[in-house]
N, C-alpha and C positions, 0 to 999 in steps of 0.2 A: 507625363513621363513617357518615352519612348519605352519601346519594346525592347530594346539593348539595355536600358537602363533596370526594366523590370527584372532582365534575364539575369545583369551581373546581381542585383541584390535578393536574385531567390539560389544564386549557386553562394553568396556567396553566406548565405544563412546556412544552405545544407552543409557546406564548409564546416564551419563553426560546431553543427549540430552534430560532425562528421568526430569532430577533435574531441569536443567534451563525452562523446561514447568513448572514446578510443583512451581518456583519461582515466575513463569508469571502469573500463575493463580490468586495470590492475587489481581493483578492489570488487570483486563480483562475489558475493553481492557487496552491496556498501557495507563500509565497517559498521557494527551494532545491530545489525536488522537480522534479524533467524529467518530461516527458509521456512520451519517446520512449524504451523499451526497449533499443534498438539504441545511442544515443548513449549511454545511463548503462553499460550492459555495454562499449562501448568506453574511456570515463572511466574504469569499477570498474577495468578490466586496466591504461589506461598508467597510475592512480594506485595500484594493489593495495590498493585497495578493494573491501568485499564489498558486494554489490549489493542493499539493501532494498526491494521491492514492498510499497506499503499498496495492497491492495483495497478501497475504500470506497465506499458512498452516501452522499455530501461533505453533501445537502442533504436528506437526508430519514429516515437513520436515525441513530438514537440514539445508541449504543452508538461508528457512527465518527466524529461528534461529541465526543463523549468522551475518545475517543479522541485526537483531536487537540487539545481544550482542557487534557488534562489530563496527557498526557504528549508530543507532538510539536513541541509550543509553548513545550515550558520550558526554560530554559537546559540543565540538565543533559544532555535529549535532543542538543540542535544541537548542543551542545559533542563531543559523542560523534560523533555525526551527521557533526560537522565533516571529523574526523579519519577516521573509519573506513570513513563509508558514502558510498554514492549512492544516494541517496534518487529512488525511481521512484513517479508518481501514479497510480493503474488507477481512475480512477472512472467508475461508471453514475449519474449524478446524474440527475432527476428533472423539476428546474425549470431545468436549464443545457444552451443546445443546445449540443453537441459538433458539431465537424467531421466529415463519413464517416470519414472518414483514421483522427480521435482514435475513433469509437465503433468503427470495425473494429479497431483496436489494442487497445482495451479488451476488447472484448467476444473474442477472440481469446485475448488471454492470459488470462483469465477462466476459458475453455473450456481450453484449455491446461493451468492448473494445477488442474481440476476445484474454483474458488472456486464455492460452492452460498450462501454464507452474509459478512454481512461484519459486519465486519472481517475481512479476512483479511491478514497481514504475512507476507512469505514472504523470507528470507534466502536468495543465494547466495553464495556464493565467485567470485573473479576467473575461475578456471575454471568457472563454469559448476556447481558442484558443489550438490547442495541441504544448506544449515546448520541451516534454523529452519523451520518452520511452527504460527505463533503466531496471535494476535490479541488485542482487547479483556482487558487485565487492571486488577483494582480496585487496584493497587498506586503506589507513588513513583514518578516518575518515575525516580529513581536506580535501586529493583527493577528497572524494566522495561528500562534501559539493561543491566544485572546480568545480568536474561534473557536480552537479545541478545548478551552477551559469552558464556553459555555457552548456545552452540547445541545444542541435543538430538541433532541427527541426524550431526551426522560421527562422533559412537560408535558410531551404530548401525546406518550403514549401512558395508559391506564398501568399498575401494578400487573393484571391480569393479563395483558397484552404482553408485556414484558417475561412474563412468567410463560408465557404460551412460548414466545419467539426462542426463550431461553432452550426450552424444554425440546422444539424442533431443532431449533439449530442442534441442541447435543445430541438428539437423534441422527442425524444428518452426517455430524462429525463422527461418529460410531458406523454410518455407513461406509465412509472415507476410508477412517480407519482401516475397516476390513476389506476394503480393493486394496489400497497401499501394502498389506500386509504380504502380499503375493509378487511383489514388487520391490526391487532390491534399492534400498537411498543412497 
């Protein structure tokens, strides 16, 4: 492949990748997904719902673009979605200014859950418990809903384990808490 031809097919990706932000924008964050941590984990418990986190770069990487055009967006997801989850936003977006409030919550639970990389989708359970640590897969949307039904980690982690991570993590969220609290949303 020449280098002219490489050139027109990586502009004309950023293109593409240029329009579908610029689509997202109307709806920021996507319609169903809460900003706020604290309200979706009260939702997850009075509805016994488990609590889904997507960690994303909404406007600048690839992969969580994808991510959302090709499985977050389809019926199958939201049908699922509907019923099961609460759906939480963590973005460090790029070209979108965030509130202090919103980039300390992000950037917070970020560090929190040692996200280095995104996509990152992190499942928990009404209690607090950790289910899934996923992200970006090339599969159906049905697959990926497939995926989040059978979560990897309550096999593998001990009661005790669970109970430990429970018990940090809402330690953690009570540190948040109180930086946020000095902090207008």
């Amino acid at each position: 492949m020449t280098i002219m031809k490489k050139f027109l097919l990586s502009l004309t990706a950023v293109c593409s990748l240029s329009f579908a932000v610029l689509a997202q924008a109307d709806t920021y964050p996507p319609k169903g997904w809460e900003t706020d941590v604290f309200k979706a984990i009260e939702k997850a418990k009075e509805e016994d719902k488990r609590v889904l986190l997507k960690f994303t770069g909404s406007d600048w990487c690839g992969f969580c673009v994808a991510l959302e055009e090709r499985i977050f967006s389809k019926e199958a997801f939201k049908d699922y979605a509907e019923e099961e989850l609460v759906l939480v936003f963590v973005d460090a977006p790029r070209g979108i200014e965030l509130s202090e409030w919103q980039q300390t919550h992000n950037e917070a639970l970020r560090i929190g859950f040692n996200v280095e990389g995104f996509p990152r989708v992190i499942l928990l359970t009404p209690e607090l418990h950790l289910s899934l640590v996923t992200g970006y897969q090339d599969v159906s949307p049905e697959d990926y809903v497939e995926h989040l039904k059978n979560d990897n980690l309550d096999d593998d982690l001990t009661s005790e384990d669970q109970a430990e991570f429970a018990a940090e993590f809402g330690g953690f969220l009570e540190q948040v808490k109180g930086m946020l609290a000095t902090l207008e949303q």
